[in-house]
Structure formats: structure tokens, C-alpha cells
N, C-alpha and C positions, 0 to 999 in steps of 0.2 A: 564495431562502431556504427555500421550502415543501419546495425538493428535496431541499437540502442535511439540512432535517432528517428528512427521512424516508430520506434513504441512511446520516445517523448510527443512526434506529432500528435500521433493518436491521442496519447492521453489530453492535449490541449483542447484537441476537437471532443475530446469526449464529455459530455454532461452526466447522462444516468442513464445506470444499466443493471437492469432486472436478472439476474440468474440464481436457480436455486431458491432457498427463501430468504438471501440475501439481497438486500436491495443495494445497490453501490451509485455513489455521484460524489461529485465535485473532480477534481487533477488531480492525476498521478502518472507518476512515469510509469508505476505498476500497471496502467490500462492501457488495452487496449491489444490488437495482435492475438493472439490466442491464449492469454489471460492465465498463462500459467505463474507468471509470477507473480499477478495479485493474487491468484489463489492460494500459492505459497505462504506471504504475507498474510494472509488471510486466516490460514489454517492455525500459526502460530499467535493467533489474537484471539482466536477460538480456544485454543489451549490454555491462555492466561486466564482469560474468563471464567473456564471452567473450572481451573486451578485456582485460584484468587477468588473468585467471585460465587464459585459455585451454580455456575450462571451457562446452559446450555443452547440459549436464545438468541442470535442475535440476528435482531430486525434488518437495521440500516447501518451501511460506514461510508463515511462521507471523508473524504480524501481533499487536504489544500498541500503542494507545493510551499514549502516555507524558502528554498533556496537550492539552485540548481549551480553546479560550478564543474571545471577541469584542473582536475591535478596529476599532477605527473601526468600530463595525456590522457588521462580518464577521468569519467564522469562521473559525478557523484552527484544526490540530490537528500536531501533533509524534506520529510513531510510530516504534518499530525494528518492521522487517520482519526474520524471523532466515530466512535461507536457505539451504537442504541444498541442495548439488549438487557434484558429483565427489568423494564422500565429508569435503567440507570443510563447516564451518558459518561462516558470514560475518554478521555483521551490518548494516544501512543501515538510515539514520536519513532517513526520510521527512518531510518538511516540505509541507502543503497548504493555502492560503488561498485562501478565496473571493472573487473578481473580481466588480467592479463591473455584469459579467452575467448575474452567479449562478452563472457557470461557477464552476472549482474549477482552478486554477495549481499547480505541484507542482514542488518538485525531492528529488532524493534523491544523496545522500552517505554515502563507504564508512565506516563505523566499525570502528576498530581496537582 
């Protein structure tokens, strides 16, 4: 719980962050801390793209918070990640709740 809220601070403080050749900005609970689970997130948006889209590029993902909540005692947060890559912009709708280990479970879905 201690982690998950200190990776939500971070992500509030966080604006834009350069890594790799992806550029990243806007909020997410995924940022921040050692960036393992956006990059999780990340990889699986990589995967669509290149599945779906045929699309091996992508520039920038710009991350908003759409609704943060507690259920059952864990935290759950809804975000759109908006994604540049092969000059297209896509939308996915990021879905994270926290597991019973503290860990953080995720799935992400394309929005049209």
C-alpha cells in the first residue's frame, strides 16, 4: 500500500520523461519509482501497435488519470494513455488494480 502511494505521488509530480526513444508525459500511477510498471504497460501497447497496426514506432504516450478509487481496500485507477506512433494518434484505456501482494495487475484495451 506504502508503494502504491508513493508511485501515485510521483506520478502527480511527474510531467515528462525522456527514456529510450520513447518520450512519456502527462499522469499516471504507472510513473515514476523505477518505472517498471509503465514499462510493463508500455511493452503491451508496443505489442498492439505492431499487431493491429503494423506499426513498430512509437514516438510519445502521454498518460491522463481518468479516476482513481478504493475497493475492497485496494486501489484501482482507469487511465487513457494517448499514443503517437507512425504518425497515427490511438487511444488505450489502461485499467490497474492492486492485488492482494501489493503488487499492481493491469490490463489495457484499444479505444476507438
Amino acid at each position: 500500500m506504502k508503494r502504491y502511494a508513493a508511485i501515485l505521488s510521483s506520478a502527480i509530480l511527474a510531467s515528462c520523461a525522456f527514456v529510450g526513444d520513447i518520450q512519456y508525459g502527462g499522469q499516471s500511477t504507472a510513473f515514476g519509482g523505477d518505472n517498471v510498471l509503465r514499462n510493463d504497460v508500455a511493452k503491451v501497447i508496443k505489442q498492439w501497435e505492431s499487431t493491429a497496426f503494423l506499426c513498430q514506432n512509437i514516438k510519445a504516450i502521454d498518460a491522463k488519470i481518468s479516476d482513481v478509487k478504493r475497493v475492497e481496500g485496494r486501489i484501482q485507477s482507469e487511465e487513457v494513455w494517448t499514443v503517437q506512433a507512425c504518425g497515427q494518434v490511438r487511444h488505450y484505456n489502461v485499467h490497474m488494480r492492486e492485488d492482494e501482494r501489493g503488487e499492481t495487475d493491469f490490463n489495457v484495451s484499444f479505444l476507438k
